[in-house]
Every structure is written in structure tokens, then in C-alpha cells.
MDAnalysis code that builds the backbone (N, CA, C; Angstrom):
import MDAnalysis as mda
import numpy as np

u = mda.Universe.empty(678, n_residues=226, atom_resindex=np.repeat(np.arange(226), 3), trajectory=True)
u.add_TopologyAttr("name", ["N", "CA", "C"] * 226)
u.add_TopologyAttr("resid", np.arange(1, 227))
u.add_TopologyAttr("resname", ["UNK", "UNK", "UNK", "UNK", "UNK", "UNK", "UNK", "UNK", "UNK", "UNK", "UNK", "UNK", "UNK", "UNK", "UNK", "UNK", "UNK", "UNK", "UNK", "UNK", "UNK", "UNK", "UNK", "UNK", "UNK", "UNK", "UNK", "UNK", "UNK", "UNK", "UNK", "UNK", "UNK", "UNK", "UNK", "UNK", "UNK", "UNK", "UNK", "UNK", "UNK", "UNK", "UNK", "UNK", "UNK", "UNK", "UNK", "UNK", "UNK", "UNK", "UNK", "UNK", "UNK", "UNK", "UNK", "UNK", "UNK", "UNK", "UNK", "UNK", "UNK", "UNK", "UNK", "UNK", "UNK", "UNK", "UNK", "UNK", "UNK", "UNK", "UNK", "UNK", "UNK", "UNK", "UNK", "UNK", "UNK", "UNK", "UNK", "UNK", "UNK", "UNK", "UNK", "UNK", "UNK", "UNK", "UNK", "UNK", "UNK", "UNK", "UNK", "UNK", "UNK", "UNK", "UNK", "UNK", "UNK", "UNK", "UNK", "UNK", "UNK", "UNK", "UNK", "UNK", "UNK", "UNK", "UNK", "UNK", "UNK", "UNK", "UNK", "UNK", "UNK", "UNK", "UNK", "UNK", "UNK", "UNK", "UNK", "UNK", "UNK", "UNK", "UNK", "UNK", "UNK", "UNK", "UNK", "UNK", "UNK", "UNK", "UNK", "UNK", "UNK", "UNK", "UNK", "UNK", "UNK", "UNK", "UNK", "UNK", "UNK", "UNK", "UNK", "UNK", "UNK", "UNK", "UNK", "UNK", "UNK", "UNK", "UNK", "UNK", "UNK", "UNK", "UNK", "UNK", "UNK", "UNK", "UNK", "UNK", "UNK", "UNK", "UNK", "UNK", "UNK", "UNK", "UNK", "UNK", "UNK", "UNK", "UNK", "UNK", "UNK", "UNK", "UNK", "UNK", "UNK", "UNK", "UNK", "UNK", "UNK", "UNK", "UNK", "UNK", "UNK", "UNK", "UNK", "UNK", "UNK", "UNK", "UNK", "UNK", "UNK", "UNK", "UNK", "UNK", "UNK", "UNK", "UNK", "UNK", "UNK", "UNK", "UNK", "UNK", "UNK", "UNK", "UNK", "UNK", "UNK", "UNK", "UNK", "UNK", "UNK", "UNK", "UNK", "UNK", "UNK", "UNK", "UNK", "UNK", "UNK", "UNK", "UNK", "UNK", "UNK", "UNK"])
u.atoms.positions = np.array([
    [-26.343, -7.308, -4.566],
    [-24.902, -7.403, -4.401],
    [-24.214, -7.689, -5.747],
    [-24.856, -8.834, -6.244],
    [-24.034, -9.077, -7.794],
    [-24.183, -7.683, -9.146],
    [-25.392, -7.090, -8.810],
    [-25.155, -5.834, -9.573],
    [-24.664, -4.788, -8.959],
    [-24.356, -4.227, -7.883],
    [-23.076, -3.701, -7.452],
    [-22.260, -4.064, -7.897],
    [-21.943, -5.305, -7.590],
    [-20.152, -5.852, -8.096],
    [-19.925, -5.340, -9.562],
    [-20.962, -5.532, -10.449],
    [-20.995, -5.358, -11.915],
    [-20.651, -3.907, -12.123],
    [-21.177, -3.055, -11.387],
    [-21.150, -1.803, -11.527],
    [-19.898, -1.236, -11.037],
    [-19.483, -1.499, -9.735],
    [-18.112, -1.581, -9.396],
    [-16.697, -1.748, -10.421],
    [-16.865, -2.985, -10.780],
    [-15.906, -3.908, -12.031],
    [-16.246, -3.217, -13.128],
    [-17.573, -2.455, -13.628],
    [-17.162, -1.325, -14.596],
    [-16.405, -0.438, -14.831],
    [-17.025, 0.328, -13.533],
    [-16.016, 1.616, -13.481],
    [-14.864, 1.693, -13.044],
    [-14.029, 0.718, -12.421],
    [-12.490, 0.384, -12.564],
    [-11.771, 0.065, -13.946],
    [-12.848, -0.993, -14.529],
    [-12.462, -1.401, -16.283],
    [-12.002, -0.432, -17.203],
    [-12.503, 1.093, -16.832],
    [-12.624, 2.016, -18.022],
    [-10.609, 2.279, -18.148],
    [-10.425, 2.431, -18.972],
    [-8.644, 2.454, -18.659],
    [-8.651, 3.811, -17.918],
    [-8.990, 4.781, -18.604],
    [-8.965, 6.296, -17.675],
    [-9.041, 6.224, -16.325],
    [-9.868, 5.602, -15.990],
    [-10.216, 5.061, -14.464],
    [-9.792, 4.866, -14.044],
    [-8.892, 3.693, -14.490],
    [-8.042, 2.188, -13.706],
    [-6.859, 3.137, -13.703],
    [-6.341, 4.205, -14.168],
    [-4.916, 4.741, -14.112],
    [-5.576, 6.208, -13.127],
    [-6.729, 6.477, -13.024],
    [-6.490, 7.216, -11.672],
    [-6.818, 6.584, -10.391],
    [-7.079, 5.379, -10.557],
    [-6.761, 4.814, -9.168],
    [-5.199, 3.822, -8.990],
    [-4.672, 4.035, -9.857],
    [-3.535, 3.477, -9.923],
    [-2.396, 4.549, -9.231],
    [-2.757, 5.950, -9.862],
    [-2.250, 6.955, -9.374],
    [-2.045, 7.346, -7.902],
    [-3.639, 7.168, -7.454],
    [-3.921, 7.416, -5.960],
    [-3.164, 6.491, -5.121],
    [-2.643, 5.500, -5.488],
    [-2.104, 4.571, -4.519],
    [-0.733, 5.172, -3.965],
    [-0.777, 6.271, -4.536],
    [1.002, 6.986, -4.025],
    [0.645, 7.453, -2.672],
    [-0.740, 7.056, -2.405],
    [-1.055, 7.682, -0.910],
    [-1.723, 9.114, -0.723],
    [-1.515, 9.807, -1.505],
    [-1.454, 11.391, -1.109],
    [-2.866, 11.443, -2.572],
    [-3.353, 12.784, -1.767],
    [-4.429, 13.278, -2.458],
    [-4.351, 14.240, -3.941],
    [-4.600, 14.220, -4.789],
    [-4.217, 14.569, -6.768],
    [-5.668, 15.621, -6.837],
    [-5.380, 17.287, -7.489],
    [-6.428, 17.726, -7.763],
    [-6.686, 16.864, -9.328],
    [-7.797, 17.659, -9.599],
    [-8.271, 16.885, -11.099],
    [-6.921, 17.310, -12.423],
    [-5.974, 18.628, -11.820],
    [-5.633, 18.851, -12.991],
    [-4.342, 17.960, -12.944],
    [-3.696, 17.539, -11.999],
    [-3.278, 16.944, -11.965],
    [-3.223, 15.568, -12.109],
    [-4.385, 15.076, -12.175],
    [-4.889, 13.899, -12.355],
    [-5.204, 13.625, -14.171],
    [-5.130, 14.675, -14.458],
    [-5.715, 14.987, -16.398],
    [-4.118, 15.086, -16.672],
    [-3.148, 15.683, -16.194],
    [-2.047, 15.536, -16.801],
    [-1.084, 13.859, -16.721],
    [-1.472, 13.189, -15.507],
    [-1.149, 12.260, -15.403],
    [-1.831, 11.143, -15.993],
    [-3.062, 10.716, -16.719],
    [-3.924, 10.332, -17.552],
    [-3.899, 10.991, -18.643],
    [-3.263, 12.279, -19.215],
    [-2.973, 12.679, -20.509],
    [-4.490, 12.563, -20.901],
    [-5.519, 13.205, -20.224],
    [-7.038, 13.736, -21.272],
    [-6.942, 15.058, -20.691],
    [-8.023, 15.605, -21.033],
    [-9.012, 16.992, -21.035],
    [-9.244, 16.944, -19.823],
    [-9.108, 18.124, -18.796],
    [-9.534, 18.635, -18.088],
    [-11.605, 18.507, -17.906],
    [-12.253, 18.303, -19.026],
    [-13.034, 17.909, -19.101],
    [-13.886, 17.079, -19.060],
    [-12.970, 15.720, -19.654],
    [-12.677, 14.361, -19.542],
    [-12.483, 13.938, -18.438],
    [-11.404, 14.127, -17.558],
    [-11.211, 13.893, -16.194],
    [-12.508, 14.337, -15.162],
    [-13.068, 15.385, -14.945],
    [-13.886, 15.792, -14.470],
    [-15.015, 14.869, -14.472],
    [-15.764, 14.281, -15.697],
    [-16.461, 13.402, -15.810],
    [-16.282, 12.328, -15.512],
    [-15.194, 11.429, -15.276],
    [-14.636, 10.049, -14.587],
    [-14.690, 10.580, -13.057],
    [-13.956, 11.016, -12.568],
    [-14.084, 11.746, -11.223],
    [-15.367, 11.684, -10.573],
    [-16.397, 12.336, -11.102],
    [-17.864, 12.330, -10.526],
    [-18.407, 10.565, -10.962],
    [-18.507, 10.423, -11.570],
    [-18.403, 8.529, -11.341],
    [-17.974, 8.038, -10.032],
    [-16.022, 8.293, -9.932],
    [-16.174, 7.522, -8.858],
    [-16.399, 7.728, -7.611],
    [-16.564, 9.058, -7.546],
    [-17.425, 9.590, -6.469],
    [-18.490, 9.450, -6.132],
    [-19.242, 9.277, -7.166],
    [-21.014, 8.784, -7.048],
    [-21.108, 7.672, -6.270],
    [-20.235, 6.955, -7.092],
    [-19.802, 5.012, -6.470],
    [-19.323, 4.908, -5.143],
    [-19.037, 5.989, -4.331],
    [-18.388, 5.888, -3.370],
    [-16.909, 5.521, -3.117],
    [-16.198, 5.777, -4.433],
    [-14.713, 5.096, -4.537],
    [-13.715, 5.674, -4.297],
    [-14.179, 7.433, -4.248],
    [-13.038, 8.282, -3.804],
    [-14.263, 9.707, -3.261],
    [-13.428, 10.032, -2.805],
    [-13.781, 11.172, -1.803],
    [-13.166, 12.753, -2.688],
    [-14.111, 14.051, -2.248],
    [-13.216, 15.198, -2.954],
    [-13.039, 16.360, -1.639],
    [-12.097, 16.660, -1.286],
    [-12.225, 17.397, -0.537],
    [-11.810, 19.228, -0.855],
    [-12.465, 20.146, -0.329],
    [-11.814, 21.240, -1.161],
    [-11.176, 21.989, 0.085],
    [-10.043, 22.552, 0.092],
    [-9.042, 23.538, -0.158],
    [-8.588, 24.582, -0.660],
    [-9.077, 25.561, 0.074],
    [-8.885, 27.145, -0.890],
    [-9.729, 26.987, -2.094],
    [-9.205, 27.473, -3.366],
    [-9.543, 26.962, -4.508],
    [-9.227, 26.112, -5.310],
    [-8.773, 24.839, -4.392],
    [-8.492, 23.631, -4.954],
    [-9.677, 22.806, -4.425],
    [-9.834, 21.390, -5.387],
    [-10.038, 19.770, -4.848],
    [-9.424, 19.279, -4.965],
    [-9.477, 17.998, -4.313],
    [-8.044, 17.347, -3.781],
    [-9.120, 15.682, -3.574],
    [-8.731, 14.904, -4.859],
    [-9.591, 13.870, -4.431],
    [-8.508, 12.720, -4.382],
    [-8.944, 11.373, -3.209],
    [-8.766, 10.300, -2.678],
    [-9.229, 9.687, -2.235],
    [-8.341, 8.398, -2.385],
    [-9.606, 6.892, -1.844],
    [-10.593, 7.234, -0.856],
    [-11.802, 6.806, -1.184],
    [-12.637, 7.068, 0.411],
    [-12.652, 6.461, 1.481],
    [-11.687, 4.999, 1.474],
    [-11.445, 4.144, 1.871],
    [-10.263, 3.337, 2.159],
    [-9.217, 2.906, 2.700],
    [-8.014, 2.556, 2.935],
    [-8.172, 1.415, 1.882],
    [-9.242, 0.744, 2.382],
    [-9.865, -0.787, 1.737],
    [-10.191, -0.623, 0.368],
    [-9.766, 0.163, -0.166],
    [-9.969, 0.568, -1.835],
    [-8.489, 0.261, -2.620],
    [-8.001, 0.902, -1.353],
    [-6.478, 0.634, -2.250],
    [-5.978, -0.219, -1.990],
    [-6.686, -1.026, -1.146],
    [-6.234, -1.995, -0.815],
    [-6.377, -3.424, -1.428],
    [-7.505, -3.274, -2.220],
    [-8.237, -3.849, -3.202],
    [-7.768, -3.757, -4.338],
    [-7.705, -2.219, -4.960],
    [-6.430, -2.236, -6.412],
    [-5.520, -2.721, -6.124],
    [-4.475, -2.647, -5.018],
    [-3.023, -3.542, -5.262],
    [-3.378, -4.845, -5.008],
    [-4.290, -5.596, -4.542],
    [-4.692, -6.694, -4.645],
    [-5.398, -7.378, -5.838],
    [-5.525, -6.594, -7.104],
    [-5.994, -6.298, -8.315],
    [-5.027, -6.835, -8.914],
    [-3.501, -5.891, -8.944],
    [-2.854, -6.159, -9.696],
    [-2.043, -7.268, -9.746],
    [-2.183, -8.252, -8.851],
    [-1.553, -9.780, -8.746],
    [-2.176, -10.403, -9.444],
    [-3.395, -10.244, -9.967],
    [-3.816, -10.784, -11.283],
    [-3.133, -11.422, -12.573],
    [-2.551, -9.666, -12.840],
    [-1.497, -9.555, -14.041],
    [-0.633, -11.012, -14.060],
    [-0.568, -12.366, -15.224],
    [0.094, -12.867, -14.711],
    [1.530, -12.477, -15.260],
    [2.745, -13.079, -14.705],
    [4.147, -13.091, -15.423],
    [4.400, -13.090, -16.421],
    [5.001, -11.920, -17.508],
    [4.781, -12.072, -18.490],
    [6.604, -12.604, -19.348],
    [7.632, -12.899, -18.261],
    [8.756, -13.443, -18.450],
    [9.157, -14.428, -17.736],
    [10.197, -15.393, -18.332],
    [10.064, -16.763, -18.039],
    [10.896, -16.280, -15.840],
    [11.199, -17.488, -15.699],
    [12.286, -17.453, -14.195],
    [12.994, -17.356, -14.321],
    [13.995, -17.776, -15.597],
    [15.680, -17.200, -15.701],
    [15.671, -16.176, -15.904],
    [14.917, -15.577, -16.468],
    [15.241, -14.400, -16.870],
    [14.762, -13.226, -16.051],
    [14.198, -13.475, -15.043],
    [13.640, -12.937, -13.718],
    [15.265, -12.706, -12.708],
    [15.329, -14.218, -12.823],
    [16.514, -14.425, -11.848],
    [17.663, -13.231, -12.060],
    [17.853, -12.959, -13.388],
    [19.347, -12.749, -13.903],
    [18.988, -11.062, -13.865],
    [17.953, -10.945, -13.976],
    [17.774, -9.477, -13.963],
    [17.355, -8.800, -12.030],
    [18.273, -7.679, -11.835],
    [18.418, -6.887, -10.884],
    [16.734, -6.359, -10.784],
    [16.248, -6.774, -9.659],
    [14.815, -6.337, -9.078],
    [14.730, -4.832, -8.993],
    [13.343, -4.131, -9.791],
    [12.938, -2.802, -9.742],
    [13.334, -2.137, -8.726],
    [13.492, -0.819, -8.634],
    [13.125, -0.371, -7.540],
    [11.245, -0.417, -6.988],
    [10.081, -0.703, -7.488],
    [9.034, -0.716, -7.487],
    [8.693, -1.889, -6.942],
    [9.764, -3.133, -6.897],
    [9.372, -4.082, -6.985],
    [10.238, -4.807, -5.742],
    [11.181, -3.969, -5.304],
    [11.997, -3.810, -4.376],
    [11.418, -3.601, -3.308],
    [11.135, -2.345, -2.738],
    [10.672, -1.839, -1.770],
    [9.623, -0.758, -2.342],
    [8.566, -0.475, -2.154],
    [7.339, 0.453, -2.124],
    [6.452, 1.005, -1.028],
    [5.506, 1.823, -1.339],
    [4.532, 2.123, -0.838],
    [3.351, 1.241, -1.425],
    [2.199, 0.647, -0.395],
    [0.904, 0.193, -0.466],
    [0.389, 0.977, 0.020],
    [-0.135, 2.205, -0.751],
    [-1.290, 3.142, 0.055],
    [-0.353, 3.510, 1.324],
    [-0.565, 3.028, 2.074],
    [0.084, 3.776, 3.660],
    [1.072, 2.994, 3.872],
    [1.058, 1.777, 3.572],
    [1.961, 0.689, 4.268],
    [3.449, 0.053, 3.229],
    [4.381, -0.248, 3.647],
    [5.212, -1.394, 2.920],
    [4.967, -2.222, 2.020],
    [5.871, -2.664, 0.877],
    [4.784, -3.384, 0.167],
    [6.556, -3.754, -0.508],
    [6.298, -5.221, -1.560],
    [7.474, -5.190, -2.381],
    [8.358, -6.342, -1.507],
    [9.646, -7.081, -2.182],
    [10.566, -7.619, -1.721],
    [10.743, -7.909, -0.086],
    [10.667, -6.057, 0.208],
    [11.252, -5.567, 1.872],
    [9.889, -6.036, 2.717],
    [8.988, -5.495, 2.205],
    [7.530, -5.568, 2.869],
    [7.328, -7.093, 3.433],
    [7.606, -7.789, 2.345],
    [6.954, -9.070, 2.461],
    [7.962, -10.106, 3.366],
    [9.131, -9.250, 3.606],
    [10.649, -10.203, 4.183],
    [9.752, -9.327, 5.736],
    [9.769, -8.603, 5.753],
    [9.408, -7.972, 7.171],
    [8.312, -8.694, 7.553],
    [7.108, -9.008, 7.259],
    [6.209, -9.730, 7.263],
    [6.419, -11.020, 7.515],
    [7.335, -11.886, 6.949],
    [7.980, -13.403, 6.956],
    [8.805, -13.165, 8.314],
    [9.476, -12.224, 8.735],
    [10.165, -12.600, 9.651],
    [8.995, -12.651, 11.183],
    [8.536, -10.877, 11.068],
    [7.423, -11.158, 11.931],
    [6.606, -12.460, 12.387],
    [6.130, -13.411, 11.639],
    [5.540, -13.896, 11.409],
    [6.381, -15.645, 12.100],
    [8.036, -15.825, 11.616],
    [8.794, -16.446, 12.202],
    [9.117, -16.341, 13.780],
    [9.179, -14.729, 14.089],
    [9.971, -14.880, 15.642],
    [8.231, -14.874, 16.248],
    [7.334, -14.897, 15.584],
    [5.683, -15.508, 16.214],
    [5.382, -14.510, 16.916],
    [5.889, -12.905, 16.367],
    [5.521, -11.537, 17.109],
    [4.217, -11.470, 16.623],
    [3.889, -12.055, 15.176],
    [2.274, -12.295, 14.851],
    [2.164, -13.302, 14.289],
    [1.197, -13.452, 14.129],
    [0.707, -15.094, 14.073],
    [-0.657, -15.454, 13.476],
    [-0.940, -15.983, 12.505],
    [-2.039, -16.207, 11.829],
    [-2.901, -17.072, 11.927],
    [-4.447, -16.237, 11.738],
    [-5.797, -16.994, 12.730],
    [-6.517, -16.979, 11.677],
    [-8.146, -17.692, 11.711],
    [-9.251, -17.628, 10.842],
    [-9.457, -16.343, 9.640],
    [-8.732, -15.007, 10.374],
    [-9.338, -14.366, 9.807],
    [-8.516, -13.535, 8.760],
    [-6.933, -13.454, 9.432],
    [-5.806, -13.318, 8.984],
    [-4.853, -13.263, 9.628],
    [-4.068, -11.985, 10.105],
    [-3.534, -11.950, 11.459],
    [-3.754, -11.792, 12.727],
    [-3.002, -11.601, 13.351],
    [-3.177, -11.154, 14.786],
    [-1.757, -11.160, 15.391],
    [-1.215, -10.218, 16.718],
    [-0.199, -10.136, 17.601],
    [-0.383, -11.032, 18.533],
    [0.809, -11.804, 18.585],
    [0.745, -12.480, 19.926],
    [1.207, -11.656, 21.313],
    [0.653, -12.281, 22.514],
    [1.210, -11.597, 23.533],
    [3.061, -11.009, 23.351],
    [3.769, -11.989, 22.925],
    [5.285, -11.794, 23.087],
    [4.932, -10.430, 21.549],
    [4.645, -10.152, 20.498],
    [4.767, -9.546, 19.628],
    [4.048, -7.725, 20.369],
    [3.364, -8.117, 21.373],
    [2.984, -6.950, 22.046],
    [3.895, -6.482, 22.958],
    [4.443, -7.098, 23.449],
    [5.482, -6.257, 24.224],
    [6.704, -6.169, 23.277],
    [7.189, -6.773, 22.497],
    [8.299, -6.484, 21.040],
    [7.949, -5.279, 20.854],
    [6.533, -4.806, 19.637],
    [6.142, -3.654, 19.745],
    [6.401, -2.519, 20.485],
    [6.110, -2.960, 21.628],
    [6.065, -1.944, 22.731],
    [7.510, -1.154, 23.169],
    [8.320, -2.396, 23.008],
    [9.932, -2.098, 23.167],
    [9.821, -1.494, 22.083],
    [9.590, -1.422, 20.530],
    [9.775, -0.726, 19.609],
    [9.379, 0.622, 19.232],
    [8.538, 1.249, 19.958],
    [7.998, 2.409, 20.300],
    [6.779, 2.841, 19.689],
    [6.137, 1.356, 19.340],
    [4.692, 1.649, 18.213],
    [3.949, 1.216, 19.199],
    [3.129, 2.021, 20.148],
    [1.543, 1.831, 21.322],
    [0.336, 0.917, 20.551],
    [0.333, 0.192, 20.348],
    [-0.274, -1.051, 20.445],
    [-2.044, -0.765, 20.103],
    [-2.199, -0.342, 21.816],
    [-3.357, 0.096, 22.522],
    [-4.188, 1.287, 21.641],
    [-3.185, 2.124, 21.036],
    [-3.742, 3.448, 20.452],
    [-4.092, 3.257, 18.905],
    [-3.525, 2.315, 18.186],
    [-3.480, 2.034, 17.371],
    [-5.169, 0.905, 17.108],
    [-5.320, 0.189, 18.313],
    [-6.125, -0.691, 18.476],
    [-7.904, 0.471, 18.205],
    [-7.720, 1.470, 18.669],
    [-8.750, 2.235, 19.219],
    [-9.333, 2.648, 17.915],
    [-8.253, 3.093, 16.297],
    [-8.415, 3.529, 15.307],
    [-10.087, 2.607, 14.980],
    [-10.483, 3.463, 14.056],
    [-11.442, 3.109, 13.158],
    [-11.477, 2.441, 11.854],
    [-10.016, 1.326, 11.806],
    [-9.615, 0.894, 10.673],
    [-9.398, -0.762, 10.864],
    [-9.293, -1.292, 10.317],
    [-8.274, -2.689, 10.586],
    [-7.103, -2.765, 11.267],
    [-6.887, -3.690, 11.940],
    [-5.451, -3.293, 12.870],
    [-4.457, -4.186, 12.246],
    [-4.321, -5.398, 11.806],
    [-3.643, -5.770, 11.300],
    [-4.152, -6.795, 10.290],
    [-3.652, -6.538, 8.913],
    [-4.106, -7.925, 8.146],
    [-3.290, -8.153, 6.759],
    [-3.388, -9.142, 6.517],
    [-2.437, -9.607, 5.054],
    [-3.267, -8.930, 4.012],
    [-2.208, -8.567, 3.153],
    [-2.408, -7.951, 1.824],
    [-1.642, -8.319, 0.419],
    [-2.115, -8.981, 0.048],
    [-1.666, -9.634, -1.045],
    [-0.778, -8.745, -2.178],
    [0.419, -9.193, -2.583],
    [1.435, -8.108, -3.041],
    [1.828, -8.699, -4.449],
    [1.875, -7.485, -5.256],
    [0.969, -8.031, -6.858],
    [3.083, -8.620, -7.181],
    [3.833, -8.258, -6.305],
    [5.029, -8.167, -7.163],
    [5.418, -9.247, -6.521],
    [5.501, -10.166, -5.136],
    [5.621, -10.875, -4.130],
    [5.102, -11.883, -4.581],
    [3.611, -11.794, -5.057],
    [2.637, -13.230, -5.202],
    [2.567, -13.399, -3.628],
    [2.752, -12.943, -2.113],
    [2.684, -13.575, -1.113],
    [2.004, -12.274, -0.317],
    [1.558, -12.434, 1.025],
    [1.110, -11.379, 1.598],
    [2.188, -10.836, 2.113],
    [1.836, -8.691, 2.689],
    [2.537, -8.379, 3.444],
    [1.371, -7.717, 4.156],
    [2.020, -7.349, 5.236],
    [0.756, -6.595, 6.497],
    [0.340, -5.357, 6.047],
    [-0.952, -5.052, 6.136],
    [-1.545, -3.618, 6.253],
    [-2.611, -3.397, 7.319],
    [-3.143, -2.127, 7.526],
    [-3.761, -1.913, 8.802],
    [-3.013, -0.498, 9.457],
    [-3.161, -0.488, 10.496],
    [-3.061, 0.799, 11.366],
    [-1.847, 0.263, 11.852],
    [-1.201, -1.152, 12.106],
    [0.339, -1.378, 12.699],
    [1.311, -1.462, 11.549],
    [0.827, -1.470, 10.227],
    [1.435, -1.900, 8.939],
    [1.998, 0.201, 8.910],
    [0.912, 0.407, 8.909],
    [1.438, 2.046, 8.644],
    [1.604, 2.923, 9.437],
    [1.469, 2.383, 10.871],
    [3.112, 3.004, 12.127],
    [4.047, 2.512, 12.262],
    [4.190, 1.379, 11.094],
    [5.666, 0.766, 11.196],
    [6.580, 1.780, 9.898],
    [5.779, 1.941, 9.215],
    [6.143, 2.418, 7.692],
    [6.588, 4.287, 8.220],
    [5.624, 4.607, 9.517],
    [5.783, 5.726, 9.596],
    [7.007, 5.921, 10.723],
    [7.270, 5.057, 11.219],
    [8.633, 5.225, 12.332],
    [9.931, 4.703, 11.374],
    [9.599, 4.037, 10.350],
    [10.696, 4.029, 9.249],
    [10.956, 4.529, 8.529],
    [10.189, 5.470, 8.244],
    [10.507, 7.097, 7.435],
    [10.867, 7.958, 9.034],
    [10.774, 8.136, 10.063],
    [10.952, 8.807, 10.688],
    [12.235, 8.973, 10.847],
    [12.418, 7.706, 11.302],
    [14.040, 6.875, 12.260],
    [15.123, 6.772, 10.470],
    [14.945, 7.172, 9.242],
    [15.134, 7.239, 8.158],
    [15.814, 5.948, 7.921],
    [14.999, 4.948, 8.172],
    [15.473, 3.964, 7.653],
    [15.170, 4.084, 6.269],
    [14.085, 4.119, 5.981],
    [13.325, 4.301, 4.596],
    [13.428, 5.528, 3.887],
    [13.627, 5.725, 2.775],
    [13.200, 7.429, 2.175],
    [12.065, 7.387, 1.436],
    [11.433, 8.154, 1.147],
    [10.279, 8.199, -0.225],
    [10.670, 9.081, -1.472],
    [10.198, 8.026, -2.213],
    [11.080, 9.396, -3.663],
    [9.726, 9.939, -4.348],
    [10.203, 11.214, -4.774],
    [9.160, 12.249, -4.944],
    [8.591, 11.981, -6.404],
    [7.452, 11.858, -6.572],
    [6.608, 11.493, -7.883],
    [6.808, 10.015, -8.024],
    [6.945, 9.222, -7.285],
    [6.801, 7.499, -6.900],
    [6.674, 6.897, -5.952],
    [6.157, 5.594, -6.107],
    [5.918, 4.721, -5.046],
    [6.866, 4.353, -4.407],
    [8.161, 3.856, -4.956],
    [9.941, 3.936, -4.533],
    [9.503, 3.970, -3.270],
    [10.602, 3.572, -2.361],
    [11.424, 3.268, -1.595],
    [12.325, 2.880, -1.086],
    [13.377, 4.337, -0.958],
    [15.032, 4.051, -0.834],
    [15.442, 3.588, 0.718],
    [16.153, 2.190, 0.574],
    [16.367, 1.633, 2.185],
    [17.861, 2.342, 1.952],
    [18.157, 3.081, 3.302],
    [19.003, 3.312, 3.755],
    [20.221, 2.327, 4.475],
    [21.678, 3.171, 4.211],
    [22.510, 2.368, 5.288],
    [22.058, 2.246, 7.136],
    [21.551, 3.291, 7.096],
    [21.186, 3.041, 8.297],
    [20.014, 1.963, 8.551],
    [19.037, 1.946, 7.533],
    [17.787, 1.087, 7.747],
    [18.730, -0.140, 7.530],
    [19.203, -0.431, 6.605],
    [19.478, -1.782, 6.166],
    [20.244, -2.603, 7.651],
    [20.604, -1.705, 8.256],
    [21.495, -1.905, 9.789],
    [20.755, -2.453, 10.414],
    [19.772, -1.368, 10.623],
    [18.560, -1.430, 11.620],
    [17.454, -2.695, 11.686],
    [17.421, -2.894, 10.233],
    [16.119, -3.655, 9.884],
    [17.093, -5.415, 10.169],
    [18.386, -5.202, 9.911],
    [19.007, -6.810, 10.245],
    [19.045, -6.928, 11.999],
    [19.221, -6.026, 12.504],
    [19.099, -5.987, 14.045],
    [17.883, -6.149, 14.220],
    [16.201, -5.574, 13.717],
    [15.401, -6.024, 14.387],
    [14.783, -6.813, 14.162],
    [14.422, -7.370, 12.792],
    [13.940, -8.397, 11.890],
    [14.807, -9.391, 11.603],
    [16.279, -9.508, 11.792],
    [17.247, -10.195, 11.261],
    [16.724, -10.638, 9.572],
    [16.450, -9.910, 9.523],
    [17.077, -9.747, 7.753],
    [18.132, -8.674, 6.947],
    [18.578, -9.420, 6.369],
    [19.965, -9.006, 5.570],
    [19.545, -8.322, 4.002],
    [19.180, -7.278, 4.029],
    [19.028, -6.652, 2.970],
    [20.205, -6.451, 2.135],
])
């Protein structure tokens, strides 16, 4: 196990590396050439990092016509890099935090599938207040009253339960310092909020634009005031 880990903590270390899994966290799957233009090496170069973390089991390649198309092999990967980057510590004082207008990155985002950022973690706090979930040994869990909430909300519970993933759990948020939810209810919430357009996604980022309508929506069901 400890030389796994070693081997693991290598091949994230390499910077080339660490910025194509930084990349992948936009959710969506990157061929290699795209992945070489966004890492700025060789088509050659890239190719050789790639089969690394594939060997390692760290991303998956799938092909498409005459494309590949590689991504996490694992939800729990990316879930692990953004739990990585809370590391980073602060590199500016609190006033000067205070006085300055919050990123959009840092605002509202994507975590791999789920919410993440300012919004993420207020959605999470409130959840967590009206005791729709509620935290156990292991992390979370729904309480009975948070299952029928749900249910009024139009996210099936039951179907979600059946997935082959985690159903609900805290995820530590590198911009927050605090957890927000991920799992299979973290990203049918994220996906009925792009639906119902509370949320938008902006194209070539993690971003996430809250709408007038979301900002409505989200104080009616969360009572928070965005």
C-alpha cells in the first residue's frame, strides 16, 4: 500500500500531469490533442504522460471514430484532486480577501459532476440546517424528512440509491476550506439546476453562472439569498 501511494503521489507530482488532471475536472472527456494544446507540449510528450496514467489506473481512454477521448476512471479521482487543492495554503492576508469581489471560480463551479464554490457549500449548510441531511460516522446521510423534501423536489431518491457510486458524501472544497456534497444526489441536484436553468455552464470553464431565476429559486428552496 505505502508503495502504491508513492507511486500514485509521483505521477500526479509531474507538473504535466497535475495540469491534465486539473483539466479533466471540467467533467467532460479531452482527446490527447487537446490535452497537448492545453499543457502547451508535443503531441508526443502528451502521449507518453497519458499511458502512465492509464497504466496507474487514473484515467480511462475511450475511442470514437478516429478519436480518443480520455477521463477519470473514477468519480473518486476527481474527487481526490479537488480535495488536493485545499492544500494550497492562502497566499493573501483577510482584508484583502474581504475587499476584493469573489472569482467567478470561486463563486460558484463545477466539482467533476457536482457544485462546488461559495453556492455549493451555502447549499450544503442549509441542507444540512433544515436536517434534510444529516451527518453520521461516515459522512452524510438523508434523513427521513430530507427524503420526502427530495421527493417533492423531483430528484427519485430510490434510483439514485441503486447507482454504482456513492450516494451522498462531503467533499472538501479547496476555495470554501469547508465541505460540499458529492455523490449521485450531489449531481442530480447540479443536473435539475442546469435543467430548470437555474445554473448555466460557461464554455471552456468550470464557471457557473447563477441565474435570476436560480437566485429566486434557490432562496425559496434553500432559503439562501444569493
Amino acid at each position: 500500500m505505502e508503495n502504491q501511494f508513492k507511486q500514485i503521489a509521483t505521477l500526479i507530482g509531474d507538473p504535466t500531469r497535475a495540469t491534465i488532471m486539473w483539466t479533466l475536472l471540467e467533467g467532460k472527456a479531452f482527446t490527447a490533442t487537446e490535452l497537448a494544446i492545453t499543457v502547451t507540449t508535443s503531441p508526443q510528450n502528451i502521449s507518453m504522460h497519458l499511458t502512465k496514467l492509464v497504466q496507474a489506473n487514473l484515467l480511462v481512454v475511450e475511442s470514437q471514430g478516429r478519436h480518443k477521448y480520455y477521463r477519470f476512471a473514477r468519480k473518486e479521482i476527481a474527487y481526490a484532486i479537488e480535495a488536493m487543492i485545499s492544500l494550497v495554503p492562502p497566499t493573501v492576508n483577510t482584508k484583502k480577501i474581504e475587499s476584493q469581489k469573489v472569482s467567478p471560480i470561486k463563486y460558484c463551479r463545477t466539482c467533476y459532476d457536482h457544485i462546488a464554490g461559495k453556492v455549493g457549500v451555502a447549499l450544503t449548510d442549509s441542507l444540512l440546517q433544515q436536517q434534510l441531511i444529516i451527518e453520521n460516522t461516515t459522512g452524510f446521510e438523508v434523513s427521513p424528512e430530507g427524503e420526502k423534501w427530495f421527493a417533492s423536489f423531483g430528484i427519485p431518491l430510490s434510483v439514485l440509491k441503486q447507482q454504482k457510486r456513492s450516494f451522498v458524501r462531503p467533499c472538501l472544497d479547496w476555495s470554501e476550506r469547508r465541505p460540499h456534497i458529492a455523490g449521485s444526489l450531489a449531481t442530480a441536484l447540479l443536473d435539475k439546476m442546469v435543467h430548470e436553468d437555474w445554473v448555466r455552464k460557461i464554455r471552456g470553464s468550470r464557471a457557473l453562472v447563477v441565474t435570476a431565476k436560480g437566485k429566486k429559486e434557490i432562496q425559496t428552496h434553500f432559503r439562501i439569498d444569493l
